[in-house]
PyMOL Python script that loads the backbone (N, CA, C, O; Angstrom):
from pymol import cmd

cmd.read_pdbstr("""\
ATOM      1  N   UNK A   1       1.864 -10.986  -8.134  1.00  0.00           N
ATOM      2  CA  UNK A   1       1.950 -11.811  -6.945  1.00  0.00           C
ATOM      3  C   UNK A   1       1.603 -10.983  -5.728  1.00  0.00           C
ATOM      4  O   UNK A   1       1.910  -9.791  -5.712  1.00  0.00           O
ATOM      5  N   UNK A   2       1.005 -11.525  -4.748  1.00  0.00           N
ATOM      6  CA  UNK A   2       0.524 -10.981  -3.672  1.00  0.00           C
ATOM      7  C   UNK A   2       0.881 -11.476  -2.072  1.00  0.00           C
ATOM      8  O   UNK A   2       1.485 -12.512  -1.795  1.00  0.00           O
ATOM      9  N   UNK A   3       0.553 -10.851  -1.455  1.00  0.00           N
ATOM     10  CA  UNK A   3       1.566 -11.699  -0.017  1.00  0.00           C
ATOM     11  C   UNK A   3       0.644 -11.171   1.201  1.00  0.00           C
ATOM     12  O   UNK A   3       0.379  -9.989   0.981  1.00  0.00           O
ATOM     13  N   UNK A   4       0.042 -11.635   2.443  1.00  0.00           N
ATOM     14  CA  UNK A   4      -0.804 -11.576   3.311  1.00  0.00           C
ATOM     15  C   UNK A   4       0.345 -11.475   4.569  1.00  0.00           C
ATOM     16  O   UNK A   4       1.175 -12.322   4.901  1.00  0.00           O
ATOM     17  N   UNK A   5       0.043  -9.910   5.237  1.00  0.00           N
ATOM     18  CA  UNK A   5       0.865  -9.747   5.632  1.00  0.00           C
ATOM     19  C   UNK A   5      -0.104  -8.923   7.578  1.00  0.00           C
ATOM     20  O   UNK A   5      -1.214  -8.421   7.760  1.00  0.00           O
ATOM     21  N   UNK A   6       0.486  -9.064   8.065  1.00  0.00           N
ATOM     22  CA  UNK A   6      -0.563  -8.572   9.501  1.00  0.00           C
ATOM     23  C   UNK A   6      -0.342  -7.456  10.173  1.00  0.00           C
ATOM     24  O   UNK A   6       0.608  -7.805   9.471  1.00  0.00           O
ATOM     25  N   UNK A   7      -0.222  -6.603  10.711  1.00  0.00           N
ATOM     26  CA  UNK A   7       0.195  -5.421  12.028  1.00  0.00           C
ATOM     27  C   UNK A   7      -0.987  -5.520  13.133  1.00  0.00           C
ATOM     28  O   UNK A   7      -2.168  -5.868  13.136  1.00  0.00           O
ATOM     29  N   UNK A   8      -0.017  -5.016  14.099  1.00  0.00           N
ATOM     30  CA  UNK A   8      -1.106  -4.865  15.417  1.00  0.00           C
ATOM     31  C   UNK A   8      -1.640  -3.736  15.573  1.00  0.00           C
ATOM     32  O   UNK A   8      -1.067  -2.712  15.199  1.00  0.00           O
ATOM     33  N   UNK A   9      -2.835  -3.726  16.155  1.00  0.00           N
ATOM     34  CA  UNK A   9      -3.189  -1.916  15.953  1.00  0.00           C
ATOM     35  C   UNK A   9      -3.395  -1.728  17.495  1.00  0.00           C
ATOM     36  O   UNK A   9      -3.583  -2.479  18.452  1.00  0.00           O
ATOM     37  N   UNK A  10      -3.263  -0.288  17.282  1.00  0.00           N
ATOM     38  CA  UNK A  10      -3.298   0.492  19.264  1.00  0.00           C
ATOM     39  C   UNK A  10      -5.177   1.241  19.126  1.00  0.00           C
ATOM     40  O   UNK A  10      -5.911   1.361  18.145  1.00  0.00           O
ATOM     41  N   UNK A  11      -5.369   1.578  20.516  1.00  0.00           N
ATOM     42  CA  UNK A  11      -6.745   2.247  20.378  1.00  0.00           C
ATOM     43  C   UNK A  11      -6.421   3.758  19.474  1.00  0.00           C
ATOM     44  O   UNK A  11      -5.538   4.544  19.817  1.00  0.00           O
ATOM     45  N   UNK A  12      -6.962   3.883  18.752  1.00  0.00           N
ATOM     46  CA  UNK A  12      -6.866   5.420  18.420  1.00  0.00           C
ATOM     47  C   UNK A  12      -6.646   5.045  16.791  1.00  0.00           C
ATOM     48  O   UNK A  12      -6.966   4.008  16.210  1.00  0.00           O
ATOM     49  N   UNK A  13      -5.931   6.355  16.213  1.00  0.00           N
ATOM     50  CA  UNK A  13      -5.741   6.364  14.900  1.00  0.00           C
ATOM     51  C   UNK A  13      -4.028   5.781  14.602  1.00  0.00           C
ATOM     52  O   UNK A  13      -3.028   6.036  15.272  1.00  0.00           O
ATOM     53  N   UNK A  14      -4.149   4.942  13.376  1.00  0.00           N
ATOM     54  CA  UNK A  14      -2.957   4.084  13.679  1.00  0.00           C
ATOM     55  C   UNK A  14      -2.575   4.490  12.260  1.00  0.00           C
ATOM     56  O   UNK A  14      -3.346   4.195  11.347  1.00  0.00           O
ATOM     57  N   UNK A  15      -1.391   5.174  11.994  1.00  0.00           N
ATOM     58  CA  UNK A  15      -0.700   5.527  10.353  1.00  0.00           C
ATOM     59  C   UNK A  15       0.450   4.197   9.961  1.00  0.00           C
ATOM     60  O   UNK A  15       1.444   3.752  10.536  1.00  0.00           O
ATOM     61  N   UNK A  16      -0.313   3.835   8.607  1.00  0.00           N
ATOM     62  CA  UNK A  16       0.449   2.555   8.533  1.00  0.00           C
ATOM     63  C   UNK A  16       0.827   2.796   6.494  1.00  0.00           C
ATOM     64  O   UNK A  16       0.097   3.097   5.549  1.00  0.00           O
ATOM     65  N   UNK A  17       2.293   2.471   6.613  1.00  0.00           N
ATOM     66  CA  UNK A  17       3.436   2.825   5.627  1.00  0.00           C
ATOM     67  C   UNK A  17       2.951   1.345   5.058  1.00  0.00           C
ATOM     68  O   UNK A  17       3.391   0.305   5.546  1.00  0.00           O
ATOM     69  N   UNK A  18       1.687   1.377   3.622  1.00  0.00           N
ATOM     70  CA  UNK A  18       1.664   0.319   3.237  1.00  0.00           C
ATOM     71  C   UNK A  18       2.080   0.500   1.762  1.00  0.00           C
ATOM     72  O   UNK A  18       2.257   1.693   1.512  1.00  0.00           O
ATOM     73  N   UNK A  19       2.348  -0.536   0.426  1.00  0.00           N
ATOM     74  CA  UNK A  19       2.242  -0.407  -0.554  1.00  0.00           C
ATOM     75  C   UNK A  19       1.248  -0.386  -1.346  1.00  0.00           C
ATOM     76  O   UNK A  19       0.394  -1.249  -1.148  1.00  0.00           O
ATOM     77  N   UNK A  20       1.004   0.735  -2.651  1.00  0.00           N
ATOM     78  CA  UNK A  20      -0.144   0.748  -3.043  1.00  0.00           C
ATOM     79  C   UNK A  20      -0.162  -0.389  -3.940  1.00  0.00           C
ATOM     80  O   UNK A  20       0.717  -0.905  -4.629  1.00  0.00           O
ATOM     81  N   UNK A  21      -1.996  -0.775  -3.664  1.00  0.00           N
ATOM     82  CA  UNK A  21      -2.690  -1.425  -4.018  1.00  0.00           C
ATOM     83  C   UNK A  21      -2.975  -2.460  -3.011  1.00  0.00           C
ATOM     84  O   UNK A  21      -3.240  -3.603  -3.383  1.00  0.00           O
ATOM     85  N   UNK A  22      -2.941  -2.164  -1.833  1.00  0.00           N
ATOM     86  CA  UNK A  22      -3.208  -2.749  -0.705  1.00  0.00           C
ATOM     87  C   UNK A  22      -4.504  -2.697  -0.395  1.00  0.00           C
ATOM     88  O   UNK A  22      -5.181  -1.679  -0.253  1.00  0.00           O
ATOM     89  N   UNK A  23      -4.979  -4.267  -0.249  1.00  0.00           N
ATOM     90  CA  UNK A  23      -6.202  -4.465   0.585  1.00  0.00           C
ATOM     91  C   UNK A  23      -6.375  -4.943   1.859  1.00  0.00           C
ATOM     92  O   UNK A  23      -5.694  -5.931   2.132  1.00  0.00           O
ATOM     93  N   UNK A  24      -7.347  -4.367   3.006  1.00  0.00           N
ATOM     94  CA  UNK A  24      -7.811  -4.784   4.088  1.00  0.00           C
ATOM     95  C   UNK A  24      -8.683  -6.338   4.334  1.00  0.00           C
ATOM     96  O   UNK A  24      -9.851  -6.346   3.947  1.00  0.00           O
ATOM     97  N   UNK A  25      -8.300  -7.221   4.768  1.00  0.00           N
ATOM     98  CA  UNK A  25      -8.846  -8.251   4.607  1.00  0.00           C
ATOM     99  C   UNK A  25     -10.008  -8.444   5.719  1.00  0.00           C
ATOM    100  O   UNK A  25     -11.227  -8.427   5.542  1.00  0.00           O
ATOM    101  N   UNK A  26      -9.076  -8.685   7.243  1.00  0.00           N
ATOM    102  CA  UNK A  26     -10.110  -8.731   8.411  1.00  0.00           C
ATOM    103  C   UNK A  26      -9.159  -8.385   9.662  1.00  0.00           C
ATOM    104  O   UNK A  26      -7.948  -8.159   9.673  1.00  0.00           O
ATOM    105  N   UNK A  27      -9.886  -8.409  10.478  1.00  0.00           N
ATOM    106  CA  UNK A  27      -9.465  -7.937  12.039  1.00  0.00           C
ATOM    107  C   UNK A  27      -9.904  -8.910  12.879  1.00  0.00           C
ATOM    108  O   UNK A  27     -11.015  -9.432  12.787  1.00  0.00           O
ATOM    109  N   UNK A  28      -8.837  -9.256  13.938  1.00  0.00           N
ATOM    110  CA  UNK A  28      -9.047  -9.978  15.120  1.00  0.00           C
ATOM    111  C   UNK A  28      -8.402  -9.909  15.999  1.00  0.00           C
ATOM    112  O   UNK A  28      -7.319  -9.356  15.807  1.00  0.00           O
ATOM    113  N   UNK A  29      -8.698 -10.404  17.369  1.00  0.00           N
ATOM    114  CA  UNK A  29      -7.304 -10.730  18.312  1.00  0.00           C
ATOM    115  C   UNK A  29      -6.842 -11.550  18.076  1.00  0.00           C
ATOM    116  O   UNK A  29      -7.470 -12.531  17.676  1.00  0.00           O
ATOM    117  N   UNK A  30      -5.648 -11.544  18.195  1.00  0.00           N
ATOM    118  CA  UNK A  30      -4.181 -12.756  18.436  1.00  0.00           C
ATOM    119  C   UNK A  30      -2.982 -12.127  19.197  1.00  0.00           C
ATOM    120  O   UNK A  30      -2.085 -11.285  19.179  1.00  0.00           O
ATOM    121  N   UNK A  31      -3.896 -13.614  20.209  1.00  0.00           N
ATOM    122  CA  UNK A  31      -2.834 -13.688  21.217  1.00  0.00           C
ATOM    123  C   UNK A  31      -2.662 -11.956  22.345  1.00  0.00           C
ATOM    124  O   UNK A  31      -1.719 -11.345  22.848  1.00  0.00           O
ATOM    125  N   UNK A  32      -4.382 -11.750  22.272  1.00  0.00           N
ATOM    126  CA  UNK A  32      -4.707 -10.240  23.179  1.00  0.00           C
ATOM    127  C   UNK A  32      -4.321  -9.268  22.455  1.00  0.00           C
ATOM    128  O   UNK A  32      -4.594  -8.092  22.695  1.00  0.00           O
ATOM    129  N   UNK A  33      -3.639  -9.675  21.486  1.00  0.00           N
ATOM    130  CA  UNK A  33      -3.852  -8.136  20.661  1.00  0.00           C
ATOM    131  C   UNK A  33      -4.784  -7.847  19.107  1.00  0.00           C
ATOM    132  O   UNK A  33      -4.977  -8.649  18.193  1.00  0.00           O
ATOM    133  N   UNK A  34      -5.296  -6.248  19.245  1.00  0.00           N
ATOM    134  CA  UNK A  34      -5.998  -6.419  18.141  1.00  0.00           C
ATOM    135  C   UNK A  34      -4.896  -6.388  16.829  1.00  0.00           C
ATOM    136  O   UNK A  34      -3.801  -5.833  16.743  1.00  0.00           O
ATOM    137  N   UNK A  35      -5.692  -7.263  15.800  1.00  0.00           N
ATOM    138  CA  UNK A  35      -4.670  -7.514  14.737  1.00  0.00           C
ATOM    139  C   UNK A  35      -5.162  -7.120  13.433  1.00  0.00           C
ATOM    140  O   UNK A  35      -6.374  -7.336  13.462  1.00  0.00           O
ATOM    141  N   UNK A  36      -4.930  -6.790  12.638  1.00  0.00           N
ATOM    142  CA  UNK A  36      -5.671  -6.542  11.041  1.00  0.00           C
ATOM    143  C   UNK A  36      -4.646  -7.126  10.068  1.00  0.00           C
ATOM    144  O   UNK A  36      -3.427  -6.964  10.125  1.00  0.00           O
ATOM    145  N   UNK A  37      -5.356  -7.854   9.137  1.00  0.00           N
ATOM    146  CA  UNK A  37      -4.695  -8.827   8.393  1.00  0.00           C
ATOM    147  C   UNK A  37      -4.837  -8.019   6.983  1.00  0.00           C
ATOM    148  O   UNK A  37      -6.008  -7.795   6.678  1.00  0.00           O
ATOM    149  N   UNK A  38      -3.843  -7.537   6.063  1.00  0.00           N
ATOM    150  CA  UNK A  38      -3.886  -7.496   4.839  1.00  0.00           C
ATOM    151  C   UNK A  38      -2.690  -8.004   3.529  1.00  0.00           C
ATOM    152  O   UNK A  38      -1.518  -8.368   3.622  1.00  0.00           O
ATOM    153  N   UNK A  39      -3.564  -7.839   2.383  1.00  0.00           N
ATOM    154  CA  UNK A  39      -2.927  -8.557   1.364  1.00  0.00           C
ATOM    155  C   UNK A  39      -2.182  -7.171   0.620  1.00  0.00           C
ATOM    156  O   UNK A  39      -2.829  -6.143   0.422  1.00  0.00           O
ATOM    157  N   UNK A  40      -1.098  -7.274   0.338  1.00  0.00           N
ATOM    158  CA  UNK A  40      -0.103  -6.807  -1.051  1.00  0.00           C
ATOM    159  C   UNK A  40       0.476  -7.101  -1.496  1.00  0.00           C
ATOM    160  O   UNK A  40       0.946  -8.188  -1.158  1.00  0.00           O
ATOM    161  N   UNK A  41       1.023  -6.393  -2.729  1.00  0.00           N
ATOM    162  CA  UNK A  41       1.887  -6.624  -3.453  1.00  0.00           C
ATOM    163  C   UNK A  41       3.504  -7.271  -3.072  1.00  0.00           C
ATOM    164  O   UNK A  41       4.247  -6.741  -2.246  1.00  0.00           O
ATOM    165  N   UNK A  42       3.737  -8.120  -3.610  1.00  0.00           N
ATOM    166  CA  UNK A  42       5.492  -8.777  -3.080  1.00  0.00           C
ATOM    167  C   UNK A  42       6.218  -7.693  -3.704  1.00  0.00           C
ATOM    168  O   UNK A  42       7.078  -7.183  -2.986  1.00  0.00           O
ATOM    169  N   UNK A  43       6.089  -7.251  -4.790  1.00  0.00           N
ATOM    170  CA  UNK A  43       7.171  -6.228  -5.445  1.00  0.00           C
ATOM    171  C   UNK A  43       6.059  -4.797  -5.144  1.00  0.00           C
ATOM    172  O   UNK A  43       4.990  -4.811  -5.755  1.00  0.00           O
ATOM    173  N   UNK A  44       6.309  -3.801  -4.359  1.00  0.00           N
ATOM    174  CA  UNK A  44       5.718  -3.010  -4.385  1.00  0.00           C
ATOM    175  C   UNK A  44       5.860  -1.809  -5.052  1.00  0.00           C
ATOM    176  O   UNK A  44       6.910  -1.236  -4.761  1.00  0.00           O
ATOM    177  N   UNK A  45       5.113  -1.198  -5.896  1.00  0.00           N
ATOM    178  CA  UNK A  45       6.222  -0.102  -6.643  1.00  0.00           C
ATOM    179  C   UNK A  45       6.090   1.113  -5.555  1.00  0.00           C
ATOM    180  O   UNK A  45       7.136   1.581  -5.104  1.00  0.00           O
ATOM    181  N   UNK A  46       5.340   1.424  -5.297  1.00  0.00           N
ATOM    182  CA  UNK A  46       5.855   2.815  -4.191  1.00  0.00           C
ATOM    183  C   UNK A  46       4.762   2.610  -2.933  1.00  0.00           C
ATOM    184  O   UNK A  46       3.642   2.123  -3.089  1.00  0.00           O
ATOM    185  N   UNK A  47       5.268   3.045  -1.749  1.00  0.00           N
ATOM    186  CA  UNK A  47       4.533   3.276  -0.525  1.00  0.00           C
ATOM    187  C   UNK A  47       3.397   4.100  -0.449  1.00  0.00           C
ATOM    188  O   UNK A  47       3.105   4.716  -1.474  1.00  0.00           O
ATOM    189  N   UNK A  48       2.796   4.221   0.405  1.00  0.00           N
ATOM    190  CA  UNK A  48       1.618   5.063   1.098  1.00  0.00           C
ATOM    191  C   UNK A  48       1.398   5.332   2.307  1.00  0.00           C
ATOM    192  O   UNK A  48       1.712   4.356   2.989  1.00  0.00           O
ATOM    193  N   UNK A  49       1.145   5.882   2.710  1.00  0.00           N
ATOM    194  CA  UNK A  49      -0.283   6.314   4.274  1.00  0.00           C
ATOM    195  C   UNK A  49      -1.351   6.042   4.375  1.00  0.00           C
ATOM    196  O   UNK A  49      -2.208   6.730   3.820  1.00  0.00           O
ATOM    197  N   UNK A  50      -1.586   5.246   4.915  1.00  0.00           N
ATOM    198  CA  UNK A  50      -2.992   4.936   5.344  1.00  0.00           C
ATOM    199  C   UNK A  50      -3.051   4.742   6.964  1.00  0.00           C
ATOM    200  O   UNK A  50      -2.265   4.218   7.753  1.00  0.00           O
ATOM    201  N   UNK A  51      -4.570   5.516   7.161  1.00  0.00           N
ATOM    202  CA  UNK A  51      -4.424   5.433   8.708  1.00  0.00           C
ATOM    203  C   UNK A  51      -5.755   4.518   9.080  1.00  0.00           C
ATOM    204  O   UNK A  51      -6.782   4.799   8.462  1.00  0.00           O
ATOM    205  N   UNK A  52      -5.793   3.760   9.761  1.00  0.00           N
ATOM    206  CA  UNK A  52      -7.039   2.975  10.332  1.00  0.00           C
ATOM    207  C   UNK A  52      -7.175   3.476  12.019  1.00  0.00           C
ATOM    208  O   UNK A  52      -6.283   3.795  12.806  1.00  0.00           O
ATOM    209  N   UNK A  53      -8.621   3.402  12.199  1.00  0.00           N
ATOM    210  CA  UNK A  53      -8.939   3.956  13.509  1.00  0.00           C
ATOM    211  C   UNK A  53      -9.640   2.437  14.693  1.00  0.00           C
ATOM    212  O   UNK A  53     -10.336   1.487  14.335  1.00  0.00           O
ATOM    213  N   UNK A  54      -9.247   2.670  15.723  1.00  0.00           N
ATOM    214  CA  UNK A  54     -10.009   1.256  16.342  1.00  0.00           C
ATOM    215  C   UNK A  54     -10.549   2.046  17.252  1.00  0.00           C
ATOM    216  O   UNK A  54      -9.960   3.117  17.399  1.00  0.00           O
ATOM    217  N   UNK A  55     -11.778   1.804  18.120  1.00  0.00           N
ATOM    218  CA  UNK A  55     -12.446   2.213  19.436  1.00  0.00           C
ATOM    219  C   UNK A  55     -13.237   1.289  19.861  1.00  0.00           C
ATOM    220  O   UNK A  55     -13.417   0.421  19.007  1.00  0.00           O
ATOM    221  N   UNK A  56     -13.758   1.128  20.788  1.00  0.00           N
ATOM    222  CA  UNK A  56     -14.582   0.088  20.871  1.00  0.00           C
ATOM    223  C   UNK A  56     -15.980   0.566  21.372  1.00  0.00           C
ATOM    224  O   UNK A  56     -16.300   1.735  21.585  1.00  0.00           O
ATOM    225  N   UNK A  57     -16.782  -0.582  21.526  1.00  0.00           N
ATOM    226  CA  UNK A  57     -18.469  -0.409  21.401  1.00  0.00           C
ATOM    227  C   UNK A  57     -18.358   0.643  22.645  1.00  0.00           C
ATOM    228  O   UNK A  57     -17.533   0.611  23.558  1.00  0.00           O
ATOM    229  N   UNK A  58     -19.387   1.564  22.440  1.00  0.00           N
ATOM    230  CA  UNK A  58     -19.984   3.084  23.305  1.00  0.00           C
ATOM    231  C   UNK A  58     -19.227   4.324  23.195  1.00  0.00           C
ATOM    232  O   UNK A  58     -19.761   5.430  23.282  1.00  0.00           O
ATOM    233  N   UNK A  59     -17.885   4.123  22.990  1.00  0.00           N
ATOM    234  CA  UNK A  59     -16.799   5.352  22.456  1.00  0.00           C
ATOM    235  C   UNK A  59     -17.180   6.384  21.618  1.00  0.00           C
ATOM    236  O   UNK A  59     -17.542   5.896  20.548  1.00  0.00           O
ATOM    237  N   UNK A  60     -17.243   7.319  21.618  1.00  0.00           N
ATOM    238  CA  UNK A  60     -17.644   8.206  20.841  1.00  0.00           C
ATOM    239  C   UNK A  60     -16.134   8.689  19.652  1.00  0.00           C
ATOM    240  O   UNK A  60     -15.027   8.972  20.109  1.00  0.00           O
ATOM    241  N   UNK A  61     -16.396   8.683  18.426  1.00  0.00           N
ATOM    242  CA  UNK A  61     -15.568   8.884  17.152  1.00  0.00           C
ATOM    243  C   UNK A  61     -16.146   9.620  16.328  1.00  0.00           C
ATOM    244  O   UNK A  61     -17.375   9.671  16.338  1.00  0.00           O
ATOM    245  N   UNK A  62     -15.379  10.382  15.395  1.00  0.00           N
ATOM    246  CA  UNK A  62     -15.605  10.851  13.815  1.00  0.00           C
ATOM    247  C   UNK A  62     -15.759  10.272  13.272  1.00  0.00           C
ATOM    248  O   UNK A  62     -14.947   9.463  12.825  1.00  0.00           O
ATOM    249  N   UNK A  63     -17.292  10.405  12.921  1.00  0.00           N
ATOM    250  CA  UNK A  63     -17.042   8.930  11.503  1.00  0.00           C
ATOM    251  C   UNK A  63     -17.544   9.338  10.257  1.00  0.00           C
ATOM    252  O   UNK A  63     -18.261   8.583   9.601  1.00  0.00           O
ATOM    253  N   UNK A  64     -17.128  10.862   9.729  1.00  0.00           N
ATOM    254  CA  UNK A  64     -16.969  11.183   8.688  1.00  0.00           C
ATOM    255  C   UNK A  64     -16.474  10.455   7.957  1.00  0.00           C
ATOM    256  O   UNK A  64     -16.097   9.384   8.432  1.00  0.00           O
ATOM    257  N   UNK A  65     -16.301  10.663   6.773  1.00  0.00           N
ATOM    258  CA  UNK A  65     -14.940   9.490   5.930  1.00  0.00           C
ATOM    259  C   UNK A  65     -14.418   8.613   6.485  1.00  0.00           C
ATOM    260  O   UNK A  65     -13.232   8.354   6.285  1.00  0.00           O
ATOM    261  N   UNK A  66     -15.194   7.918   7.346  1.00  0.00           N
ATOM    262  CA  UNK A  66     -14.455   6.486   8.126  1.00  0.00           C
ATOM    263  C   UNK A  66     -14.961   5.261   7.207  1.00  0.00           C
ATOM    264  O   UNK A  66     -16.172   5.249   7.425  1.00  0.00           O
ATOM    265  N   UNK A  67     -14.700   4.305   6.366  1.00  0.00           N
ATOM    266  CA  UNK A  67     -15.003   2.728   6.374  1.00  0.00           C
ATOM    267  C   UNK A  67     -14.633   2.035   7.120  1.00  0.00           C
ATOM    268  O   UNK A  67     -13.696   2.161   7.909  1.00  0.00           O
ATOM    269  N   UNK A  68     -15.360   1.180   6.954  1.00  0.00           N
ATOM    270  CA  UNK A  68     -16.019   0.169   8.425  1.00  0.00           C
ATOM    271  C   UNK A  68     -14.963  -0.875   7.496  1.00  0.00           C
ATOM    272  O   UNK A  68     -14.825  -0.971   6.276  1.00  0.00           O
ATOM    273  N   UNK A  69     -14.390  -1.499   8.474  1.00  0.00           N
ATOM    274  CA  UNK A  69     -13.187  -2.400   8.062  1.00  0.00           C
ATOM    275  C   UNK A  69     -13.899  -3.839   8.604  1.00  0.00           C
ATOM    276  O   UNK A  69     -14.372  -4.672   7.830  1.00  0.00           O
ATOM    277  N   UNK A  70     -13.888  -3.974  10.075  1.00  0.00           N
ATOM    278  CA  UNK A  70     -14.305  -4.862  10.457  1.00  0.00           C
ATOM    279  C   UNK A  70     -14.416  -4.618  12.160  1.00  0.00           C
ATOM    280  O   UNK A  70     -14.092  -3.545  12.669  1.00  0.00           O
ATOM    281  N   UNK A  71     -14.870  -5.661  12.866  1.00  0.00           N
ATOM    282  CA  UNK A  71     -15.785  -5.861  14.333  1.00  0.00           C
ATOM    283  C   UNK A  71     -14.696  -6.902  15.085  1.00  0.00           C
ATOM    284  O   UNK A  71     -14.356  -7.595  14.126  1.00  0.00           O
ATOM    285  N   UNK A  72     -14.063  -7.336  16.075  1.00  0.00           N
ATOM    286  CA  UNK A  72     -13.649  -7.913  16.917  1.00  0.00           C
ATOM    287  C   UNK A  72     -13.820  -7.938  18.142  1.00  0.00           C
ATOM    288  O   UNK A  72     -14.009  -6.876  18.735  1.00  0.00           O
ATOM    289  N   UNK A  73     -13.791  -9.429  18.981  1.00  0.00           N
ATOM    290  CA  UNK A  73     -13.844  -9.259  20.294  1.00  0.00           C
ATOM    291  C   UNK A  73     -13.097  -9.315  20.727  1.00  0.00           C
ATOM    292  O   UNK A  73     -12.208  -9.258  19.877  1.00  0.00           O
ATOM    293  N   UNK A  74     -12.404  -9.475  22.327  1.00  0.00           N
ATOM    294  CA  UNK A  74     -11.617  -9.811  22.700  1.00  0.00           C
ATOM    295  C   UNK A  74     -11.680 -11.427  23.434  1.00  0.00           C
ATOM    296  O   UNK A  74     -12.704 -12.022  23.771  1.00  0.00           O
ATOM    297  N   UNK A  75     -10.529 -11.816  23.532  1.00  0.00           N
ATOM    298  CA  UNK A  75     -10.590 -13.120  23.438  1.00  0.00           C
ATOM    299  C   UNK A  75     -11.719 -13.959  24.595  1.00  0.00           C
ATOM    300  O   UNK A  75     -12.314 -15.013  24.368  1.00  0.00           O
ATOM    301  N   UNK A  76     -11.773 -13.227  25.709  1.00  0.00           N
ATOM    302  CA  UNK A  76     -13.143 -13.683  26.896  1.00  0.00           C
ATOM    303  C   UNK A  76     -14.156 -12.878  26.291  1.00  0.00           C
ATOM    304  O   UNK A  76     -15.199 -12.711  26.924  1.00  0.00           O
ATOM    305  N   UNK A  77     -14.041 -12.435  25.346  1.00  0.00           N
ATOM    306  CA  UNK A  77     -15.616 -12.140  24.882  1.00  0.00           C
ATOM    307  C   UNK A  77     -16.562 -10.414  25.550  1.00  0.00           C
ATOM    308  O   UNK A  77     -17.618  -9.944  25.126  1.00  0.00           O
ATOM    309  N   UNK A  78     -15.530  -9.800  26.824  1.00  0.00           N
ATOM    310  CA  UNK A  78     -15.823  -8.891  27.444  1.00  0.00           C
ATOM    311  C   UNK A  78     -15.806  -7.591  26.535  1.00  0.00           C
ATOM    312  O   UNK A  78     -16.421  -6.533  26.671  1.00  0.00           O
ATOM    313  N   UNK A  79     -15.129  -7.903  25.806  1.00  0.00           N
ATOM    314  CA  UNK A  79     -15.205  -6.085  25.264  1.00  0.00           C
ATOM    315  C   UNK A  79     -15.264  -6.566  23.383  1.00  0.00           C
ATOM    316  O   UNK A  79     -14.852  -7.616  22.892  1.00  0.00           O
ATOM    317  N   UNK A  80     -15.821  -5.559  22.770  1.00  0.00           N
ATOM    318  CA  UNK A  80     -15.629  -5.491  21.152  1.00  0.00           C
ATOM    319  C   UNK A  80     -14.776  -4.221  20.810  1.00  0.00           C
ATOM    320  O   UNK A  80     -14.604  -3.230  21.520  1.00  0.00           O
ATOM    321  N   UNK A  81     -14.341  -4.449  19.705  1.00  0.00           N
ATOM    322  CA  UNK A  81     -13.470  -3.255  19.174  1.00  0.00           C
ATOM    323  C   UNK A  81     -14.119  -2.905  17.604  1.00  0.00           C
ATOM    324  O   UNK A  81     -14.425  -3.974  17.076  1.00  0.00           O
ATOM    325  N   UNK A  82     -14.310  -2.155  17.031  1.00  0.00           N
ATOM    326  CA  UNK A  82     -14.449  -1.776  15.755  1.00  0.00           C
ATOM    327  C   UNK A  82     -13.306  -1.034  15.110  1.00  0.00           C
ATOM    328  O   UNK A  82     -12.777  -0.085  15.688  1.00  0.00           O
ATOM    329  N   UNK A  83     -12.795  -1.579  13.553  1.00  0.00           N
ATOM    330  CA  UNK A  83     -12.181  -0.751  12.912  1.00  0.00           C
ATOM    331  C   UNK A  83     -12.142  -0.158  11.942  1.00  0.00           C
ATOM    332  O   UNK A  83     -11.970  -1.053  11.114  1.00  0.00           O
ATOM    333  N   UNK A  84     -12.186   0.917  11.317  1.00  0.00           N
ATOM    334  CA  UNK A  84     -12.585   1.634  10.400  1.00  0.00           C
ATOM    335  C   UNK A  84     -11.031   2.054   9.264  1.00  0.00           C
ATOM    336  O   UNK A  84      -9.900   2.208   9.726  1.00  0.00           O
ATOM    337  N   UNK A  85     -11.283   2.134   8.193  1.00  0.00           N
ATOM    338  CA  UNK A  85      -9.986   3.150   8.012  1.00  0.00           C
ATOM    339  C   UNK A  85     -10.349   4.985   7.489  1.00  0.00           C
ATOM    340  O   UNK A  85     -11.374   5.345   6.909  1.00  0.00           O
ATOM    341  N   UNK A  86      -9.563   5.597   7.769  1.00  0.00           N
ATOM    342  CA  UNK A  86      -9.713   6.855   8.370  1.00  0.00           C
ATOM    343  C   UNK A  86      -9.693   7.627   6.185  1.00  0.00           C
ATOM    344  O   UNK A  86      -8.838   7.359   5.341  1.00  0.00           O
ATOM    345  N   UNK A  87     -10.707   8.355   6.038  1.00  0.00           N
ATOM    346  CA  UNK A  87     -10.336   9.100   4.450  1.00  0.00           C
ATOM    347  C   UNK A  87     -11.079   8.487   3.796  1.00  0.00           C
ATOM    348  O   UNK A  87     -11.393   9.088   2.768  1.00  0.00           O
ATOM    349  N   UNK A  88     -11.618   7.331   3.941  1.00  0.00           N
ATOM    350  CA  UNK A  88     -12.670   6.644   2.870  1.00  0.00           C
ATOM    351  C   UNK A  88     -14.125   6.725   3.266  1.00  0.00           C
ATOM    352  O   UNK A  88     -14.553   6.411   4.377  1.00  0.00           O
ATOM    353  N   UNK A  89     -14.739   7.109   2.404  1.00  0.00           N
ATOM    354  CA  UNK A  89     -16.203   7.108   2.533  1.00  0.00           C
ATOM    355  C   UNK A  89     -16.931   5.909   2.652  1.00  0.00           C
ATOM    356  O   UNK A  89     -16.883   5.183   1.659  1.00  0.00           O
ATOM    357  N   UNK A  90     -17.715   5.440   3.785  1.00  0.00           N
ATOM    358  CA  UNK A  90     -18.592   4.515   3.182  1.00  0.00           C
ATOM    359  C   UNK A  90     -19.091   4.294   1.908  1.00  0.00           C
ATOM    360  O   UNK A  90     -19.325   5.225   1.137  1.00  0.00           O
ATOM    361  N   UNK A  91     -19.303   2.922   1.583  1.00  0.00           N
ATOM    362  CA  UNK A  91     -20.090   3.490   0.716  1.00  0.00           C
ATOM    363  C   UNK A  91     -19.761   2.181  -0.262  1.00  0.00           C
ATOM    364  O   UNK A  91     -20.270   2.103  -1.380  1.00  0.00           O
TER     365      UNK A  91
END
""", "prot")
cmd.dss("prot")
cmd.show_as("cartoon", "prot")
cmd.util.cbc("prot")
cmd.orient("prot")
């Protein structure tokens, strides 16, 4: 069984205490903040670290081992944000 669950993310690198076998679904604003939506496990057998990074369009980042998670705007449309998570290779 699986359960769709959300956090808000800040600009920068964000360390998030998830259970393994967790997937990244998508990213958006709600309600002005950026949000990333993912799915896990209801019974989780043990935790993790995972860190996701947000910046937005012209920012300069590491994007070594970054995957591209997903693209958001903000709600007037003035600014985009990109989010990556931080240790995974494209690919």
């Amino acid at each position: 069984m699986n359960v769709i669950h959300k956090v808000e993310l800040a600009p920068g690198t964000n360390v998030l205490r998830l259970p393994l076998g967790t997937e990244f679904l998508s990213v958006a604003m709600q309600r002005g903040a950026p949000t990333l939506w993912y799915r896990r496990p209801v019974f989780p057998p043990t935790l993790e670290e995972r860190a996701v990074y947000l910046t937005g369009t012209g920012h300069e980042f590491p994007e070594d081992d970054y995957k591209f998670i997903g693209t958001m705007l903000t709600e007037d449309q003035n600014f985009v944000f990109h989010v990556f998570e931080i240790g995974q290779p494209q690919g």
